[in-house]
N, C-alpha and C positions, 0 to 999 in steps of 0.2 A: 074586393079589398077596399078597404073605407080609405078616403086619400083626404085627410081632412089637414092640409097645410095652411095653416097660417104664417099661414105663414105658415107660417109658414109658413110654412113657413111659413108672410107667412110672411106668405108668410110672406115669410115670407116676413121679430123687432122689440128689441128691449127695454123694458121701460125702468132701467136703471133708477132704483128705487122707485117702482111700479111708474117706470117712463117720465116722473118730473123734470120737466123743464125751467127751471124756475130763475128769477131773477131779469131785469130789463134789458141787460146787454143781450141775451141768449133769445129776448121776443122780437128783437128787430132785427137779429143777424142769422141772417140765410146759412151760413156756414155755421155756426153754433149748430143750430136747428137739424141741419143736417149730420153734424156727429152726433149729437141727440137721438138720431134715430136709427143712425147705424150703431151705437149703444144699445137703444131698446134691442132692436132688433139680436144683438149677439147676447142682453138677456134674456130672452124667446127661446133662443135655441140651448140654455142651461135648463130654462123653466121645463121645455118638453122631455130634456134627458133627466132629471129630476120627476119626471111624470108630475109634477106639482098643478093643479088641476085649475086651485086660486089663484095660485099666480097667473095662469092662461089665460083664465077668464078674465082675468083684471088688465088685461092688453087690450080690450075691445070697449068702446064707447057703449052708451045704455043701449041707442038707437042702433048700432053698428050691425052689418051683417057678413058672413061668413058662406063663403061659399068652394066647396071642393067638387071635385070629378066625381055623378053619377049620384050626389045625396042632394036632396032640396035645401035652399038657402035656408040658415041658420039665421033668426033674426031678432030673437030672444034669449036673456040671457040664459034661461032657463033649457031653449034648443041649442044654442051653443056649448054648454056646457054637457049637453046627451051628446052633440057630435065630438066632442072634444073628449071626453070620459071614453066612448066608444074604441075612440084613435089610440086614445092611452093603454086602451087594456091587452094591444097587442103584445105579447111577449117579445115580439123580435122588431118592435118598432125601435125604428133610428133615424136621426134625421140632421142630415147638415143645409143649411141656405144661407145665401148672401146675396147685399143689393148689389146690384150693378151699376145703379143710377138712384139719387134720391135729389126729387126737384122739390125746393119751399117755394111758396107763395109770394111774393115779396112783401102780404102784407103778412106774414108770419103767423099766419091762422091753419092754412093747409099745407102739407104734405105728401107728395106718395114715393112710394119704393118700390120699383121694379127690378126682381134678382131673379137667382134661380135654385134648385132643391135638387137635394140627391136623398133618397130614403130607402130603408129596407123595410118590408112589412110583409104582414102572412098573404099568401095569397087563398083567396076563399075555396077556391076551387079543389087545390091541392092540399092547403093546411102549410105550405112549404115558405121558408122568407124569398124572396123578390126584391133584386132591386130594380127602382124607377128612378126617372128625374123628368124633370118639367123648370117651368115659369110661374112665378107668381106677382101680381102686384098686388099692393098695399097701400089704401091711403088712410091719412093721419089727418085730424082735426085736434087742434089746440081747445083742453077744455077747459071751463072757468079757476078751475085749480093750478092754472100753469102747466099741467100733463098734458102727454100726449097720448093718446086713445085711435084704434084703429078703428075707421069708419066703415071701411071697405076692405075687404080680405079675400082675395079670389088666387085660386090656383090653375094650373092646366096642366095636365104631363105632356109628354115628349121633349123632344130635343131643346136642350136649355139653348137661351139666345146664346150668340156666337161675340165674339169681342166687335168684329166689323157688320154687327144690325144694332150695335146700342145706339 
């Protein structure tokens, strides 16, 4: 079963008109910055139930890589886009996630988001839907356009964190 969360989940983030962050109050303030990404982030998980493949791909920096349970990092846009079209073409794919914690940089350049995912998906084996949950984080570089672009996109299944390990 391909577990390709970006974020996914990912994920694990929405870039609320493709994640613009824009304007000077919103580049020096940590809390801006930070609803900014739990924005992107809750457009991520419209863009996946949308199956919208563009928009996916446009959550992720040029250089950025992508990494899920059991496929080799994704590190072009070209490969991310085959693991992410793969994920999509499940019929019983579903996917909910959220951050738990997103820490800015104080000089308001980086980001990361570490939440957790709940999903259904085919299982290979069976042909059967499945559901999993895990942990994902995500980090975010501020790119010359004012957006925010994930740099880093890594999942892991099992047991999502607990309120008392944030």
């Amino acid at each position: 079963m391909h577990k390709a969360i970006p974020l996914a989940v990912a994920a694990v983030a929405a870039l609320g008109a493709n994640g613009c962050t824009k304007g000077a109050s919103a580049a020096s303030d940590p809390a801006a910055i930070e609803q900014s990404i739990r924005a992107q982030e809750a457009q991520w998980q419209k863009d996946y139930a949308a199956k919208d493949i563009n928009a996916l791909a446009g959550h992720y920096a040029e250089d950025s890589v992508l990494v899920s349970p059991g496929d080799p990092p994704s590190t072009s846009d070209v490969d991310r886009r085959k693991a992410l079209q793969t994920f999509l073409s499940d019929p019983n794919l579903k996917i909910s996630f959220a951050a738990d914690k997103v820490d800015v940089a104080q000089s308001g350049e980086l980001a990361v988001s570490r939440g957790h995912y709940a999903m259904t998906a085919t299982d290979a084996k069976t042909q059967k839907p499945v559901e999993s949950q895990g942990s994902y984080l995500t980090a975010y570089k501020k790119q010359a356009d004012g957006s925010w672009k994930a740099i880093d996109d890594f999942s892991t299944p099992g047991p999502a964190l607990t309120t008392a390990a944030k």
